[in-house]
NUKOLKOL-689561 format. One record per residue (C-alpha): residue number from 1; residue in three letters; chain; y, x, z. Coordinates in steps of 0.25 Angstrom, whole numbers. Layout:
<sites>
SITE num residuo cadena north  east    up
SITE NUM     ALA      A     Y     X     Z
...
</sites>
This chain:
<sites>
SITE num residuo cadena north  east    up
SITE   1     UNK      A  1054   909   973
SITE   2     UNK      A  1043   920   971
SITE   3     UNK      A  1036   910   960
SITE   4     UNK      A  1049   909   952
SITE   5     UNK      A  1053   924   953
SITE   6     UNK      A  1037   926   949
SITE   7     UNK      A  1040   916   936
SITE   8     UNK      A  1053   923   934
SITE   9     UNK      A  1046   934   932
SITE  10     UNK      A  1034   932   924
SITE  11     UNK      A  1046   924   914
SITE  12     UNK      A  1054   935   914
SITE  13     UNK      A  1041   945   912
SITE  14     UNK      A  1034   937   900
SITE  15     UNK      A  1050   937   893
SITE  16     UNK      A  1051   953   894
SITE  17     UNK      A  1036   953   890
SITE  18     UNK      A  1041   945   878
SITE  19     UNK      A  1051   956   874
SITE  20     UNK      A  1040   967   875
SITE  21     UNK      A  1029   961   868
SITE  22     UNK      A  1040   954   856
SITE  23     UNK      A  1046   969   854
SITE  24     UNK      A  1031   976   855
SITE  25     UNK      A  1028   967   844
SITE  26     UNK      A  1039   970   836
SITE  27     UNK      A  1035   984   838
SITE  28     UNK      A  1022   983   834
SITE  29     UNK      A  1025   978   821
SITE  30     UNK      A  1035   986   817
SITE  31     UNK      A  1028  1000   815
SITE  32     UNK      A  1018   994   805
SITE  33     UNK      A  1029   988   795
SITE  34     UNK      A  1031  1003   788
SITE  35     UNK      A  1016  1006   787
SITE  36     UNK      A  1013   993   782
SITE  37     UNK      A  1024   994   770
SITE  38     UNK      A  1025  1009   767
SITE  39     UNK      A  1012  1014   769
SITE  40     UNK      A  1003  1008   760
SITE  41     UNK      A   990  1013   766
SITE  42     UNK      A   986  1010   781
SITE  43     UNK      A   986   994   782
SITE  44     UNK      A   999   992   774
SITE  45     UNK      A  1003   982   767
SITE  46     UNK      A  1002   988   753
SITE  47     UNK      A   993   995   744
SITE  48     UNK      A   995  1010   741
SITE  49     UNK      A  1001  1005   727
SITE  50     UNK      A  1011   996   732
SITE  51     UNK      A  1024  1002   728
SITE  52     UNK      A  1033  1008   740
SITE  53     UNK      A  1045   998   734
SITE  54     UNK      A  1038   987   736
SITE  55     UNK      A  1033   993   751
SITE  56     UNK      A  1048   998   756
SITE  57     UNK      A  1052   983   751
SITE  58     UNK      A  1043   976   758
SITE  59     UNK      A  1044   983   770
SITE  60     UNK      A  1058   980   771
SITE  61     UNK      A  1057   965   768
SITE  62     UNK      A  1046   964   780
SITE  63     UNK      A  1054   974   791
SITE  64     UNK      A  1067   964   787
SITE  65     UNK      A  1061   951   789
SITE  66     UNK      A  1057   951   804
SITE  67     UNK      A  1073   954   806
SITE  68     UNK      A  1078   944   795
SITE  69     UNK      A  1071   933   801
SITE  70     UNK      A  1074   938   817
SITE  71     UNK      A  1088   937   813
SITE  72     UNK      A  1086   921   811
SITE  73     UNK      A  1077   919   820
SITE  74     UNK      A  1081   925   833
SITE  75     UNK      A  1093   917   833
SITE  76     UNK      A  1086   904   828
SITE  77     UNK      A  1076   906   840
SITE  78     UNK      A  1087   909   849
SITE  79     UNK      A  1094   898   847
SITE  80     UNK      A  1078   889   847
SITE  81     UNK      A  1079   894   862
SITE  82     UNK      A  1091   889   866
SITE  83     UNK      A  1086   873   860
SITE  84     UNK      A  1071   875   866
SITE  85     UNK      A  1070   885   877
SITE  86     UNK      A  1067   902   876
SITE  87     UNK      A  1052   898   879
SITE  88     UNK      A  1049   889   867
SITE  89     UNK      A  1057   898   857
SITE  90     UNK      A  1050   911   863
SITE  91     UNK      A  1036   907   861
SITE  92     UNK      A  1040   903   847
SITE  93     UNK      A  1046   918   843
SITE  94     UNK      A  1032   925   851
SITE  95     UNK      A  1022   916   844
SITE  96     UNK      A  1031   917   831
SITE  97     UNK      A  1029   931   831
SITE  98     UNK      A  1015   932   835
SITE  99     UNK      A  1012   924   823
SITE 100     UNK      A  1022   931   813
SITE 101     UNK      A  1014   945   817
SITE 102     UNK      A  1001   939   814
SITE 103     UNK      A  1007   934   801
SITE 104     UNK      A  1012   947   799
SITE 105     UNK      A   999   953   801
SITE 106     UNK      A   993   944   792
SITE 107     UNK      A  1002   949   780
SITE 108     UNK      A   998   962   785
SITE 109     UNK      A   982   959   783
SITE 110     UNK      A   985   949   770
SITE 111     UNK      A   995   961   765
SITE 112     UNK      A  1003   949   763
SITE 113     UNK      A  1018   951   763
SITE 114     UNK      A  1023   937   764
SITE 115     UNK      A  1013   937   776
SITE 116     UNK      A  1021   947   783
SITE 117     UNK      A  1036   944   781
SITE 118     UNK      A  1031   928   785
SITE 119     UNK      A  1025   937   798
SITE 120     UNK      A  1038   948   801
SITE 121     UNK      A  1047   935   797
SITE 122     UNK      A  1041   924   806
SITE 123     UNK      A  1041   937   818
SITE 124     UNK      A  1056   941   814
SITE 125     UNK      A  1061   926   816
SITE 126     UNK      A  1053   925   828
SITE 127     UNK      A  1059   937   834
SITE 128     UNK      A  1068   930   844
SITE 129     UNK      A  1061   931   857
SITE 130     UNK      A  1065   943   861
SITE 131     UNK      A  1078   936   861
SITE 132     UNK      A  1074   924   868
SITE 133     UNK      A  1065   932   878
SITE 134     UNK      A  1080   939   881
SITE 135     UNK      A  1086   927   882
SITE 136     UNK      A  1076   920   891
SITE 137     UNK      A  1077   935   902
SITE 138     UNK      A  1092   932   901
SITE 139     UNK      A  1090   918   905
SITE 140     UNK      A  1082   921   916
SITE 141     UNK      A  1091   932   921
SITE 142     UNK      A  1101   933   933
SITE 143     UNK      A  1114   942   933
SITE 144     UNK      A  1106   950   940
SITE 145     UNK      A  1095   953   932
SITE 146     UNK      A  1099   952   920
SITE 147     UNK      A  1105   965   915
SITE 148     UNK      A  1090   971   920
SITE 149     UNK      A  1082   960   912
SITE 150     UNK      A  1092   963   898
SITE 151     UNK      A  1089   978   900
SITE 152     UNK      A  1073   974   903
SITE 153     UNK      A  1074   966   889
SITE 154     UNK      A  1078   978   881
SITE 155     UNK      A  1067   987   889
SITE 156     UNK      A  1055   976   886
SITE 157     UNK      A  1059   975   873
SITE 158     UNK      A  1060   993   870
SITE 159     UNK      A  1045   993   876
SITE 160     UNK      A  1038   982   867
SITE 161     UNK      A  1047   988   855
SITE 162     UNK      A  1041  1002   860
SITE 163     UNK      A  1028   998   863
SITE 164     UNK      A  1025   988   850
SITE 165     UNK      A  1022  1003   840
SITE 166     UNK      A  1017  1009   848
SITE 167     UNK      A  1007   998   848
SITE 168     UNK      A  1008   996   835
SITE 169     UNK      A  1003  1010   833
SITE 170     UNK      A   991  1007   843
SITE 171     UNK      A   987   997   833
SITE 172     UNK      A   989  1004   820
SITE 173     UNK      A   982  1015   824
SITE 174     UNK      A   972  1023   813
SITE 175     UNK      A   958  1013   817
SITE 176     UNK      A   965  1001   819
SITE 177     UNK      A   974  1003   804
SITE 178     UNK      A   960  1005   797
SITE 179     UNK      A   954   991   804
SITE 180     UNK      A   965   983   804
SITE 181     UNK      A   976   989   794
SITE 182     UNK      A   991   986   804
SITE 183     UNK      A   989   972   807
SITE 184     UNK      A   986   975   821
SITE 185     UNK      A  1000   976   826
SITE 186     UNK      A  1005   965   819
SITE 187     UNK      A   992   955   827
SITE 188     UNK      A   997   963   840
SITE 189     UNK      A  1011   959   838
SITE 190     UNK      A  1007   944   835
SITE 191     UNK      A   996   943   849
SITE 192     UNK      A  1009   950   858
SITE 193     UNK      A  1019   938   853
SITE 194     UNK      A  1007   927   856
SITE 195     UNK      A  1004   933   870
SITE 196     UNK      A  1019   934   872
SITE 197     UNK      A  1021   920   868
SITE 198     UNK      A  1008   916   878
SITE 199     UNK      A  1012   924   891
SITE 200     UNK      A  1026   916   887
SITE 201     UNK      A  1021   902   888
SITE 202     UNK      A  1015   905   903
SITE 203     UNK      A  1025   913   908
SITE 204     UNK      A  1040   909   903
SITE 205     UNK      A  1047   897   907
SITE 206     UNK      A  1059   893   901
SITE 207     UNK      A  1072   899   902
SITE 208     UNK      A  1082   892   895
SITE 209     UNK      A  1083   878   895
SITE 210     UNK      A  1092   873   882
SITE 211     UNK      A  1105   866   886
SITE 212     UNK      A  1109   863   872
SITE 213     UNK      A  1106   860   857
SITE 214     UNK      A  1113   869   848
SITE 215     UNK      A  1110   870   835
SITE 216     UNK      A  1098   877   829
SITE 217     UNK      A  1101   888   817
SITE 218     UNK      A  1093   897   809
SITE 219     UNK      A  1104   905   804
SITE 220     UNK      A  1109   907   815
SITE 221     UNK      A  1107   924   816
SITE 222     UNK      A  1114   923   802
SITE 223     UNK      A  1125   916   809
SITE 224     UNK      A  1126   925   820
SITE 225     UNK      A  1125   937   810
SITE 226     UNK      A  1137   933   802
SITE 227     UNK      A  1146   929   813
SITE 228     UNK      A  1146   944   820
SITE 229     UNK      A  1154   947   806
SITE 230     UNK      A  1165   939   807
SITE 231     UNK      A  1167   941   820
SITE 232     UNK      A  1178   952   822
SITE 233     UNK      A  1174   956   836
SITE 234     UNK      A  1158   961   834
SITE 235     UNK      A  1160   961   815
SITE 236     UNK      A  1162   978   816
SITE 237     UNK      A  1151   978   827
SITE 238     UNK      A  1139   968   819
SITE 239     UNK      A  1143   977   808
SITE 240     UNK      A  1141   991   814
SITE 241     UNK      A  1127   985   823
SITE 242     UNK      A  1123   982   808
SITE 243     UNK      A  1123   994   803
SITE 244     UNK      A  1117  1001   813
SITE 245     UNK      A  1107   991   816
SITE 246     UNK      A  1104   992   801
SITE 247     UNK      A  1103  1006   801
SITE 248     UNK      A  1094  1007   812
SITE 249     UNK      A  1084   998   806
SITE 250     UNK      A  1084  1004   794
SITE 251     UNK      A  1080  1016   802
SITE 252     UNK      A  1070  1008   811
SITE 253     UNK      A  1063  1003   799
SITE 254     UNK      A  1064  1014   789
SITE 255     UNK      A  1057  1024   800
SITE 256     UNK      A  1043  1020   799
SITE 257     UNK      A  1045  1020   785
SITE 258     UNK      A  1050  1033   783
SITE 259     UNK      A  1040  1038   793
SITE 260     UNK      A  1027  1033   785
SITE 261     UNK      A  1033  1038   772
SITE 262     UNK      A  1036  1052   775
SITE 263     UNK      A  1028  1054   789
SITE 264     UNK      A  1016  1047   786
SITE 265     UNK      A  1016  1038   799
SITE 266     UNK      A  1006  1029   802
SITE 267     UNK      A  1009  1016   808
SITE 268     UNK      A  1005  1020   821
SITE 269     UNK      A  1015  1032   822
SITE 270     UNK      A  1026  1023   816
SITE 271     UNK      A  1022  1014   828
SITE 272     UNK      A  1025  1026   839
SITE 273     UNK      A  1038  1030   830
SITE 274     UNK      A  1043  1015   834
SITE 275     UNK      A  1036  1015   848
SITE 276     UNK      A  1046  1029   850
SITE 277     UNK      A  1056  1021   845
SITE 278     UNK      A  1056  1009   854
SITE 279     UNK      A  1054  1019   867
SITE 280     UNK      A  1067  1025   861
SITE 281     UNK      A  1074  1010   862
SITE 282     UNK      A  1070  1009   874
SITE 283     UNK      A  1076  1020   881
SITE 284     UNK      A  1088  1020   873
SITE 285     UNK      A  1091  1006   877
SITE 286     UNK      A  1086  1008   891
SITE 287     UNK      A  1090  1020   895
SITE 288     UNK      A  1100  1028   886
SITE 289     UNK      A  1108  1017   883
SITE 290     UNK      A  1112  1016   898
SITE 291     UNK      A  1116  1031   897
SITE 292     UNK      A  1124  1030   886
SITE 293     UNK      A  1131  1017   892
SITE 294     UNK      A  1134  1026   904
SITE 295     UNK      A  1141  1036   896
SITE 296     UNK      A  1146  1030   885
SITE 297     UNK      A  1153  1017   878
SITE 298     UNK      A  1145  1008   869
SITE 299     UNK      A  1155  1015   856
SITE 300     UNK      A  1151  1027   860
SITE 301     UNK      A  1135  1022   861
SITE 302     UNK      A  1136  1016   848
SITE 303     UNK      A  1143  1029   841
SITE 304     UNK      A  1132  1038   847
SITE 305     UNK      A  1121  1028   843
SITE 306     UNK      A  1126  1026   828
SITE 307     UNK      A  1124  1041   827
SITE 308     UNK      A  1110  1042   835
SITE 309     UNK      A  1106  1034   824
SITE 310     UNK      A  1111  1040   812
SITE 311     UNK      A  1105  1054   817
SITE 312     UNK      A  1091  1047   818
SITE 313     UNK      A  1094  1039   805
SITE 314     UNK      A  1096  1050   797
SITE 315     UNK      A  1085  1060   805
SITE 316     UNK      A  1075  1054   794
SITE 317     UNK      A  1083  1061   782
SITE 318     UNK      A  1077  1074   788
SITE 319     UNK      A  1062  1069   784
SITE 320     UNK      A  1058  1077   796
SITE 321     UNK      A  1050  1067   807
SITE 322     UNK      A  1053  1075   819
SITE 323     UNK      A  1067  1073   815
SITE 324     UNK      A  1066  1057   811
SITE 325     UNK      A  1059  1056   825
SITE 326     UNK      A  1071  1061   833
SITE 327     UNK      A  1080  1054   824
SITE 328     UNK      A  1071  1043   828
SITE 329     UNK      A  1076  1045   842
SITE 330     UNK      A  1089  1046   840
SITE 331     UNK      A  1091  1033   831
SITE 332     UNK      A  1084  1024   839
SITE 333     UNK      A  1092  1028   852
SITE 334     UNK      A  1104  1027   843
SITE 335     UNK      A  1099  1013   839
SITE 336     UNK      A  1096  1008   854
SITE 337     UNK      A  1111  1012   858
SITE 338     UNK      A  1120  1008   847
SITE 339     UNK      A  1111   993   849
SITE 340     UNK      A  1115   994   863
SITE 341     UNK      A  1131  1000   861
SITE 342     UNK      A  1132   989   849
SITE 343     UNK      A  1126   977   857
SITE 344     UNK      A  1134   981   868
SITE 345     UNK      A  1148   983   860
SITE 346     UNK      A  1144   968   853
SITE 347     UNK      A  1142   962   866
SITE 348     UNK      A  1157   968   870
SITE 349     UNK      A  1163   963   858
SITE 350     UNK      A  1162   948   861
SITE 351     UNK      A  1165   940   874
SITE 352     UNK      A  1155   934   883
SITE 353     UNK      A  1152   920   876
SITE 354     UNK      A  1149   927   862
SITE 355     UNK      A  1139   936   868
SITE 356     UNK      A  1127   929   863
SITE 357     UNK      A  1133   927   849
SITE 358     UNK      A  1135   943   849
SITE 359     UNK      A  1122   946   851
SITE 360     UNK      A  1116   937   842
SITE 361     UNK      A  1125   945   833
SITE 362     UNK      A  1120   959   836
SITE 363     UNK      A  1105   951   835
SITE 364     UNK      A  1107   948   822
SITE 365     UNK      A  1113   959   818
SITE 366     UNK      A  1103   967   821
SITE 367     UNK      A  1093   958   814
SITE 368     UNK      A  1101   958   801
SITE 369     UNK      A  1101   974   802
SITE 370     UNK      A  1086   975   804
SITE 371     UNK      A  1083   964   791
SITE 372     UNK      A  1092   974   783
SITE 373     UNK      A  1087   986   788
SITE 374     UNK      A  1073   981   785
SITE 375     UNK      A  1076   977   772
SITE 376     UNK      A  1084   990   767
SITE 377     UNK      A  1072   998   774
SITE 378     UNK      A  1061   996   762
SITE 379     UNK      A  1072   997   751
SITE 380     UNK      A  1079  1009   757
SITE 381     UNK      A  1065  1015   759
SITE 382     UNK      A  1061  1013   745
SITE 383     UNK      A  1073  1021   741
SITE 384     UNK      A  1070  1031   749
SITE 385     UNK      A  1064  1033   764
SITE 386     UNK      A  1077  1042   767
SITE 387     UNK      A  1086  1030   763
SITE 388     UNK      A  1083  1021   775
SITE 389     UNK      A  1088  1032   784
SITE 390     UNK      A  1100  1036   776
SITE 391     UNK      A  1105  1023   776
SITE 392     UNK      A  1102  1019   791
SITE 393     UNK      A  1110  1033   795
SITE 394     UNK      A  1121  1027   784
SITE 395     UNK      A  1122  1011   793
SITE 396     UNK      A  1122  1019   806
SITE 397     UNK      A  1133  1030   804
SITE 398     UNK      A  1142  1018   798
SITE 399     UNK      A  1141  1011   809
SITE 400     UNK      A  1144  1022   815
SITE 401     UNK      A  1156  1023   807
SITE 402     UNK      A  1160  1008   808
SITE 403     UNK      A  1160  1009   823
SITE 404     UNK      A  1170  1020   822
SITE 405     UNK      A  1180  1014   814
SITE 406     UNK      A  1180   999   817
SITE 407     UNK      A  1194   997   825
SITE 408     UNK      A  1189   985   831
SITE 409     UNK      A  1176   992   839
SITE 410     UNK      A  1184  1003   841
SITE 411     UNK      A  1195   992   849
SITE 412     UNK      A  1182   985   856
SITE 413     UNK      A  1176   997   861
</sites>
C-alpha cells in the first residue's frame, strides 16, 4: 500500500512537473519574439536597413503559426492518446518540442526564416501535452481529489508561465546578448522539454488504457471550430469568447511591441513585463476569481471583465508607461476572469455528455483567436503602433455589447 501511494505520487508529481516545465517554456520564448522582429539591433533577425513593413509582417506570420498549427494538433494528439495511451503521445509532444525549439534557434543563429516558422510550427502542433498531462491527473483522480488537483493544474501551469520571462530575461541579459545574440532561451526551452520527456519515461506509468478504435482526424479542431456555430445553444457565446479572446491577444502580442518602439525595452525588461503578467494570472485565477464567485454571478463576472479589459486596452492610447503598466493590471485581471465566467457559462449551456465536445470548442476557439490576433498584430502595427490597441478595445467592448443584447444568454443566465 505505501509503495503504490509512493508511485501515485512520484506519477502524479512528474505530470504537474510536465505543466510547469511546458508553460515556463512557453514563457521563455515569448519575450524574445518582439525584439527579435522590431528592433533590428541586439541579436535580431534583421539588419538595420530591413524595412519596418517587412519586420511588423513577419512578426505576425511567426507569432500566428505556433496557434495555427496547436489548433490542429491538440485535438489530433488528443485523439492519438485515446488509440495508444497518454504516455506514448506525451513523449511525443515534449520531445517534439524540444526539437522544434532547437530548430527555432537555429533559424535564430542562420537568420533564416523558413528555419524558424518550421521550429514555432513543429512546437505549435506539438503543443498538446499540457492537455494530455490534464487528462492523465483526471484519470488518476477520485471524487475526492479531484476538484483540488483541477485547481493545482491551473496553479502549475501560472507559475511555469510566470517563471518562463523572467528566465528569459536572466538569459538575455547585456553579457550573454553580446556572446550569444538571443538564442539562449530558445536552447533552454528545448533541454527543459527533453529533461521533461526523460524524468517521464522513469516516472509515469500508463493511465489509460484504450478501449476502442475510433477513427484518426487531422481536421478535427476545424471540425470542432465550426460546429460551435451551428449550434444555437453555445453559437452567441463562441462568438462573443472570440472576440474577446481576439482582443486580448491582440493586446498580449502588441505589448512587447509597443513597449520597444516607444519605451526602448530590452528583451530582458520585456521578459519581467511578461513574468508580471503571469504573477497577475495567477492570483486572478487562484484567488480573485474565488471572490468574485462569492459575490457575484458568472454574467456579472463577464460584464465587469469585458470592461477590465477595455480600460487596460485603451490605457496604451495615453502613451504614458506608468499608465500602460496599470492598464496592464487591469487587462489581464480582466482577461483571467471573463476566461473563467465564459468557460463556466460554456460549460452550463450543454448537458453533461456534450461536456468534452464544449471544451474542445472553447479550446479551439481560443486557438483560432490567438492565430488571428497574431496575424493582424504585424499588419496593424505597421499601420500604426496605436492601431493594435484601438481595435483590441473596439472586439472587447463589442463583446461587451453582444452579451448585453443577445436574448438567448440573457434566458440562460
Amino acid at each position: 500500500m505505501i509503495q503504490e501511494t509512493k508511485l501515485h505520487f512520484w506519477q502524479t508529481a512528474s505530470l504537474f512537473l510536465i505543466l510547469i516545465i511546458d508553460a515556463m517554456g512557453m514563457g521563455l520564448i515569448m519575450p524574445l519574439l518582439g525584439p527579435l522582429f522590431v528592433d533590428p539591433t541586439g541579436g535580431g533577425m534583421f539588419e538595420v536597413t530591413a524595412t519596418s513593413l517587412v519586420r511588423d509582417l513577419l512578426y505576425g506570420i511567426i507569432i500566428s503559426s505556433f496557434s495555427f498549427f496547436m489548433f490542429f494538433g491538440a485535438p489530433f494528439l488528443g485523439d492519438l492518446s485515446d488509440h495508444i495511451g497518454r504516455k506514448k503521445v506525451l513523449l511525443i509532444c515534449l520531445f517534439g518540442t524540444a526539437f522544434g525549439s532547437v530548430l527555432s534557434a537555429a533559424g535564430v543563429i542562420a537568420k533564416s526564416m523558413v528555419l524558424l516558422f518550421a521550429g514555432r510550427s513543429l512546437a505549435g502542433f506539438m503543443c498538446g501535452s499540457q492537455s494530455l498531462a490534464q487528462a492523465a491527473i483526471v484519470d488518476m483522480s477520485t471524487p475526492k481529489n479531484k476538484a483540488i488537483n483541477l485547481s493545482f493544474i491551473s496553479f502549475a501551469s501560472c507559475i511555469g508561465f510566470a517563471l518562463g520571462p523572467y528566465v528569459s530575461g536572466l538569459l538575455t541579459s547585456d553579457e550573454i546578448i553580446i556572446k550569444f545574440g538571443l538564442i539562449m532561451p530558445f536552447f533552454a526551452a528545448g533541454v527543459l522539454s527533453f529533461i521533461n520527456g526523460a524524468i517521464l519515461i522513469f516516472t509515469f506509468q500508463e493511465t489509460f488504457f484504450p478501449q476502442s478504435r475510433q477513427k484518426l482526424n487531422l481536421t478535427k479542431g476545424l471540425n470542432v471550430f465550426i460546429s460551435a456555430f451551428l449550434n444555437k445553444r453555445i453559437k452567441s457565446l463562441a462568438i462573443i469568447y472570440l472576440l474577446a479572446e481576439a482582443g486580448w491577444s491582440l493586446y498580449f502580442q502588441c505589448i512587447p511591441l509597443y513597449l520597444i518602439k516607444h519605451f526602448k525595452y530590452s528583451s530582458s525588461q520585456i521578459g519581467h513585463l511578461m513574468g508580471f503578467m503571469g504573477i497577475l494570472f495567477g492570483v486572478s485565477l487562484l484567488f480573485i476569481i474565488r471572490i468574485c464567485t462569492k459575490y457575484l454571478s458568472a454574467k456579472q463576472i463577464s460584464n465587469y471583465s469585458f470592461l477590465l479589459c477595455a480600460i487596460g486596452f485603451f490605457a496604451v492610447l495615453f502613451d504614458n508607461e506608468l499608465v500602460i503598466w496599470l492598464g496592464v493590471v487591469s487587462a489581464c485581471i480582466g482577461s483571467a476572469l471573463f476566461y473563467v465566467a465564459l468557460l463556466t457559462l460554456f460549460s452550463n449551456a450543454v448537458d453533461e455528455n456534450a461536456q468534452g465536445w464544449v471544451m474542445g470548442v472553447f479550446a479551439s476557439s481560443a486557438a483560432v483567436s490567438w492565430a488571428m490576433g497574431g496575424f493582424l498584430s504585424g499588419t496593424l502595427f505597421f499601420l500604426s503602433s496605436f492601431v493594435p490597441f484601438l481595435i483590441a478595445g473596439i472586439l472587447i467592448l463589442f463583446a461587451f455589447y453582444l452579451f448585453h443584447v443577445d436574448k438567448f444568454i440573457e434566458n440562460k443566465l
